[in-house]
C-alpha positions in Angstrom: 12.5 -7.4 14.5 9.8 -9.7 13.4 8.3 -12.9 14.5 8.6 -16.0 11.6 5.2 -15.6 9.5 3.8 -18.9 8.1 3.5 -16.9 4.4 6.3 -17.3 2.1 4.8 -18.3 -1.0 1.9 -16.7 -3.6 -0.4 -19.8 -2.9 -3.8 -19.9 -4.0 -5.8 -19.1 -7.3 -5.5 -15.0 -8.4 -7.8 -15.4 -11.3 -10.4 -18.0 -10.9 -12.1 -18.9 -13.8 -15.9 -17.6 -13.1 -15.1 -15.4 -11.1 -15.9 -11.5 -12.2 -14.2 -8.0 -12.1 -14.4 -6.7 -8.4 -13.9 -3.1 -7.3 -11.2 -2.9 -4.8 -12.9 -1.8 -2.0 -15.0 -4.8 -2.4 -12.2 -7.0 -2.5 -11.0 -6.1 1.2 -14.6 -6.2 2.1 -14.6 -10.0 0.9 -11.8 -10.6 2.4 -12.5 -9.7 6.0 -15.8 -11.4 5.5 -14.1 -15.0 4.6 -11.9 -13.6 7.8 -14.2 -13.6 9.9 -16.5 -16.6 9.2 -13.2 -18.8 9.1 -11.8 -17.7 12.8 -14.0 -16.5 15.5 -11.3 -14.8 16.5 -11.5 -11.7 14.0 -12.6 -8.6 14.9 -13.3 -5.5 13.0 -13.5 -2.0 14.7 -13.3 1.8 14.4 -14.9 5.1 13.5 -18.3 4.4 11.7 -17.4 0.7 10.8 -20.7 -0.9 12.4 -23.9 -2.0 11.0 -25.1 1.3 10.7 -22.6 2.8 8.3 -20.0 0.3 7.2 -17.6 2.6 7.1 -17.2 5.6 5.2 -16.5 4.2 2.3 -18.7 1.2 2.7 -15.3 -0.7 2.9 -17.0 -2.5 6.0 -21.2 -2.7 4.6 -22.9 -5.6 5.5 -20.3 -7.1 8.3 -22.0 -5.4 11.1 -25.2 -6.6 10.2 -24.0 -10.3 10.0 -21.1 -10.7 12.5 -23.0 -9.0 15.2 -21.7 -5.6 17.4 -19.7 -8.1 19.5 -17.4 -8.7 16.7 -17.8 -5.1 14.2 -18.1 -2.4 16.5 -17.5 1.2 16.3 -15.3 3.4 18.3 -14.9 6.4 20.2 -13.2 9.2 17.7 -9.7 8.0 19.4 -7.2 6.5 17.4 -4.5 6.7 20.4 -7.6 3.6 21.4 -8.1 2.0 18.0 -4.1 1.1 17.6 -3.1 1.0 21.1 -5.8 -1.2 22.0 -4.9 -4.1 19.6 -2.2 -5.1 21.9 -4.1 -6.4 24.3 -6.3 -7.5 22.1 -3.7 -9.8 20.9 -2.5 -10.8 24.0 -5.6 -12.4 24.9 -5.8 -13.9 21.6 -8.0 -12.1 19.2 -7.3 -11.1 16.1 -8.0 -7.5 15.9 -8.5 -5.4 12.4 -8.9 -1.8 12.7 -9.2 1.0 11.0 -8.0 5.0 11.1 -10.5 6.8 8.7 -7.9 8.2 7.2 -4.4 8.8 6.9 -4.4 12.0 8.7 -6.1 11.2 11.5 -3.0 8.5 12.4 -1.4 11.1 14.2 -3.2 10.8 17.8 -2.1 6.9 17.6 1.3 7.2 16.5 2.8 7.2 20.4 1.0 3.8 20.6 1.9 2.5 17.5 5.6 3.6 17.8 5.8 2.9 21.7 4.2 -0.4 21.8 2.6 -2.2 19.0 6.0 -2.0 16.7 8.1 -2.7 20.1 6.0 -5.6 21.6 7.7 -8.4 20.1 11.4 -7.3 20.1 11.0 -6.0 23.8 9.0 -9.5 24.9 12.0 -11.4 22.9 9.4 -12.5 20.4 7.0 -13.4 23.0 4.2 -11.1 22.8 4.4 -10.2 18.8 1.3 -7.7 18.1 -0.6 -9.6 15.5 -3.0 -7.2 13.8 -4.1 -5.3 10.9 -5.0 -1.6 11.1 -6.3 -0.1 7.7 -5.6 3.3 7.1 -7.4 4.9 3.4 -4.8 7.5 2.0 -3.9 9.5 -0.5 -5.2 12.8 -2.4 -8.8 12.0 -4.3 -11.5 14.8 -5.4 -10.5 17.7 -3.1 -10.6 15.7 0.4 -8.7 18.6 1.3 -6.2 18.9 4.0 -7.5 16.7 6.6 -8.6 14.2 4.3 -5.3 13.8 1.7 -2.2 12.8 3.4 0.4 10.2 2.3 2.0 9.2 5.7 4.4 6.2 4.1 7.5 7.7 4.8 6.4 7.9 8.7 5.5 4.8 8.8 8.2 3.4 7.3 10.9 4.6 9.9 8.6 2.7 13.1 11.2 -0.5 12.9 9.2 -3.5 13.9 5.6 -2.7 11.8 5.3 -3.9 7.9 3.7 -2.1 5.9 1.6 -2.6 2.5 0.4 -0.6 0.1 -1.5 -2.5 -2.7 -2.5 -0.7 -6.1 -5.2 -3.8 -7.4 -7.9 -5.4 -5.2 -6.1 -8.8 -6.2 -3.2 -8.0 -4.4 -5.3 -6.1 -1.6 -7.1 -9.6 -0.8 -3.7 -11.3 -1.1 -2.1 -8.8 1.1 -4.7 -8.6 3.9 -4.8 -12.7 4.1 -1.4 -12.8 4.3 -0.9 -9.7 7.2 -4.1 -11.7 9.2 -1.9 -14.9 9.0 1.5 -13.1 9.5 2.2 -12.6 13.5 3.1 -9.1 13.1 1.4 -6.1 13.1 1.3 -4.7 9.4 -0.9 -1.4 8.4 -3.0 -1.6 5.1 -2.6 1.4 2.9 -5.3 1.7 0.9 -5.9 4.6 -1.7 -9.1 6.3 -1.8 -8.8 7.1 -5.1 -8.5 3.2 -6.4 -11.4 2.0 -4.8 -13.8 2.6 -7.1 -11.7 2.5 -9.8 -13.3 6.0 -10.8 -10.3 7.7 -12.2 -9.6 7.6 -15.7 -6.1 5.9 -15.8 -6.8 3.4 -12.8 -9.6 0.5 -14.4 -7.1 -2.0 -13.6 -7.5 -1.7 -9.8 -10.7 -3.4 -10.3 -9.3 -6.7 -10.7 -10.9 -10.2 -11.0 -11.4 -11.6 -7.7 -9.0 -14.3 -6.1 -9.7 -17.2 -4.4 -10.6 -17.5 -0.4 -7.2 -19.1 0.1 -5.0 -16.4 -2.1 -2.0 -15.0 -0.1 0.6 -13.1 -1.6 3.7 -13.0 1.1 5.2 -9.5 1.6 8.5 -8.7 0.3 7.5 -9.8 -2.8 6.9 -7.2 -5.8 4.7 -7.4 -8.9 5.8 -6.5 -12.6 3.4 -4.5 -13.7 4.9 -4.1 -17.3 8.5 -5.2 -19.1 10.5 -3.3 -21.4 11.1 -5.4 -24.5 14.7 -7.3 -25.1 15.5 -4.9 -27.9 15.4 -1.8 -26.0 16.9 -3.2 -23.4 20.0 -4.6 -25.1 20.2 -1.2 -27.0 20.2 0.7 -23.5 17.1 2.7 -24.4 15.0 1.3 -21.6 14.0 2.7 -18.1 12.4 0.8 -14.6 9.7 2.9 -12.8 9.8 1.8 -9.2 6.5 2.8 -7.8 3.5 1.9 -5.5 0.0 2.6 -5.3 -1.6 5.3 -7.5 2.4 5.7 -8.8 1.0 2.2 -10.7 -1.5 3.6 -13.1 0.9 7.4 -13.2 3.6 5.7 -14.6 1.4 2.7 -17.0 -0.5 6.3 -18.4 2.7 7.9 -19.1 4.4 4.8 -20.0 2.3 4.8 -23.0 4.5 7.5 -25.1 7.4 5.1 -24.7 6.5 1.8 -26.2 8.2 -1.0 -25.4 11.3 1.0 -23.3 9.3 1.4 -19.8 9.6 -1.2 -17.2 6.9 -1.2 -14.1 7.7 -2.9 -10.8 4.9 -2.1 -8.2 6.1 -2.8 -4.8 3.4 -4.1 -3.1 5.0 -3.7 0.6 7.2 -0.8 0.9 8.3 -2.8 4.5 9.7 -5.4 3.9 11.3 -4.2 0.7 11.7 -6.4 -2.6 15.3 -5.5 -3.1 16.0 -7.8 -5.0 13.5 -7.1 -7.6 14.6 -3.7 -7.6 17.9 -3.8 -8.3 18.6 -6.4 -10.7 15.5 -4.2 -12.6 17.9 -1.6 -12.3 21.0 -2.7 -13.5 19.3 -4.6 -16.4 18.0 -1.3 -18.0 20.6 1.2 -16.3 17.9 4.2 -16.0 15.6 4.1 -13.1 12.8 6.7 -12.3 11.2 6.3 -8.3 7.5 7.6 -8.5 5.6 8.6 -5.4 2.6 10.8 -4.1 4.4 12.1 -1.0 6.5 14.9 -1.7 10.4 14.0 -2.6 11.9 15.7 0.2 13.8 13.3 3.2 10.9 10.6 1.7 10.8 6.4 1.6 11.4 7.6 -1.7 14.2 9.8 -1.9 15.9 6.8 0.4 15.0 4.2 -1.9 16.4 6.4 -4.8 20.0 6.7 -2.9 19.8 2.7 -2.0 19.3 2.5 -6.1 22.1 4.7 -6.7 24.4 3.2 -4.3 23.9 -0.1 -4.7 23.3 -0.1 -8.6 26.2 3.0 -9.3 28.2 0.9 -12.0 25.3 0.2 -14.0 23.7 3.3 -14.1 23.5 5.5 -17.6 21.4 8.3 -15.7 21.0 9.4 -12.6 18.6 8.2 -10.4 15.5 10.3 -10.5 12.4 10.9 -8.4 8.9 12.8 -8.6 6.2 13.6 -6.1 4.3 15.8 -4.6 5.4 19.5 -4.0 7.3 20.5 -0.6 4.2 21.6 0.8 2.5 21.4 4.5 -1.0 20.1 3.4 -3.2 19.0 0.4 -5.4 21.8 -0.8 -9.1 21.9 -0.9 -9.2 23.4 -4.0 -9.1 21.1 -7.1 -6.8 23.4 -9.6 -4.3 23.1 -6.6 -4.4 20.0 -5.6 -3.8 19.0 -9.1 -0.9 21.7 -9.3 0.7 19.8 -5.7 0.7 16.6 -6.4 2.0 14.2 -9.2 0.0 13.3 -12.2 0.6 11.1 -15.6 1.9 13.9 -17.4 4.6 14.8 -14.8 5.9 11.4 -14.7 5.8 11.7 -18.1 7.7 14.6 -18.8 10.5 13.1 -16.1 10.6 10.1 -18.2 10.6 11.1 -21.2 13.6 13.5 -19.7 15.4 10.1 -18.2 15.3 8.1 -21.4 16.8 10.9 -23.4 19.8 11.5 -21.1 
């Protein structure tokens, strides 16, 4: 399925000493910078990405301006071009990053990514692997409404041959996008709008200190975001949250009324999976609580909950639980609703709190 990446190992410094707190959306913008002024090879394009804008979230200011429209250039408003197109860009040996605005506007690609970026190296016998990045902002943040608030994971998820990340701190979103321009394979970038700025109250710790120019964090690999203590544990009076993205800073608010009984693994890259991780977490604490945006229903989720049940069934005190969004067709506009759709510190809360009494 995949080509052999050279990244198996966290290498590099995650902290460094001097270095200061760094909004996420600066840390990806760092790191395509060091990107491109280490290979000649990078390129950076889509919607509104040039020198003029820098994207729409500025996730791209500045790299216009000093890499030249040869290397960061915009696009026509066609992502079936943006994804579809990095295949030959890798063929003739660039090193393509794009980007889809935003998560709902992935659908006009999908054919390409589906058809023949996720097929190229299985189909070429590991030939013609596609090695690029394409960065796709996501998630439900002040009333983007329903062109603008889409989780697509699940989707994604289910193209065999693609990896996928979804980092919740700009540490790990610099580690991440080193590691997927290093890895051979293509790999899309989820990146929530609503950690970027770190604006939310709840999510200060997505602004992170900012690694070193050589940090890599290799995929498969998730982060412990919090550990129950021994006590708890050994009493059986502990639960694991299993989570990604926004789910991070959901589950560390509501993990507050439970002190000492919550365990938070953040899993970094939904493909390739941490299993591992997961389910020794699991059968260590016995309860286990999968938190996600997208609603529950035929989810990643809801399929990682019935791997957790399956694998871990002897262990378990509870039942597996899950919480996302509502069964609904789109985010609303409207911010009462939007709140009232999707998940939220409180509902994860009330779950949990339901989970550890059980």
């Amino acid at each position: 399925m995949f080509a052999p990446t050279p990244v198996t190992e966290e290498t590099g410094e995650r902290a460094p000493k001097g270095n200061e707190p760094t909004l996420m959306v600066d840390c990806a913008l760092f790191a395509i910078r060091e990107l491109m002024q280490q290979d000649p090879r990078c390129l950076l394009y889509g919607q509104d990405v040039g020198a003029r804008l820098g994207g729409v979230f500025r996730e791209a200011a500045t790299l216009g301006r000093d890499f030249g429209d040869h290397r960061v250039f915009n696009t026509p408003i066609q992502e079936a071009f943006i994804i579809g197109s990095t295949v030959g860009m890798s063929a003739a040996g660039l090193k393509p990053i794009v980007e889809v605005q935003f998560a709902d506007y992935i659908w006009p690609g999908l054919n390409q990514l589906f058809t023949e970026v996720a097929r190229s190296c299985y189909l070429s016998n590991g030939k013609w692997p596609v090695s690029s990045i394409m960065r796709v902002p996501i998630g439900a943040y002040g009333s983007g409404g329903p062109y603008h608030s889409s989780s697509v994971e699940s989707i994604l998820c289910n193209i065999k041959g693609i990896k996928v990340a979804y980092p919740s701190t700009g540490a790990d979103l610099k580690g991440l996008m080193k590691a997927a321009y290093l890895d051979p394979n293509p790999v899309v970038m989820l990146e929530h709008k609503g950690l970027y700025w770190s604006k939310l109250p709840g999510t200060e710790e997505a602004k992170s200190i900012e690694p070193s120019a050589d940090y890599v964090i290799p995929f498969g690999k998730a982060r412990i975001v919090q550990q129950a203590e021994g006590d708890h544990l050994e009493n059986g009076q502990a639960a694991v949250i299993v989570t990604y993205g926004m789910g991070v800073y959901w589950a560390k608010t509501a993990a507050k009324e439970f002190p000492g009984r919550v365990t938070i693994i953040d899993l970094r890259t939904p493909v390739p999976l941490d299993e591992e991780t997961v389910m020794a977490a699991v059968k260590a604490h016995g309860r286990c609580l999968v938190v996600t945006e997208e609603a529950v229903t035929n989810s990643f989720a809801q399929a990682l909950a019935g791997r957790i049940a399956s694998e871990c069934f002897e262990h378990l005190g509870a039942p597996v639980r899950t919480i996302g969004a509502q069964d609904m067709p789109a985010i609303p506009l409207n911010s009462t609703l939007e709140a009232a759709m999707v998940p939220s510190a409180e509902k994860v809360g009330a779950v949990l709190g339901e989970l550890l009494a059980y």
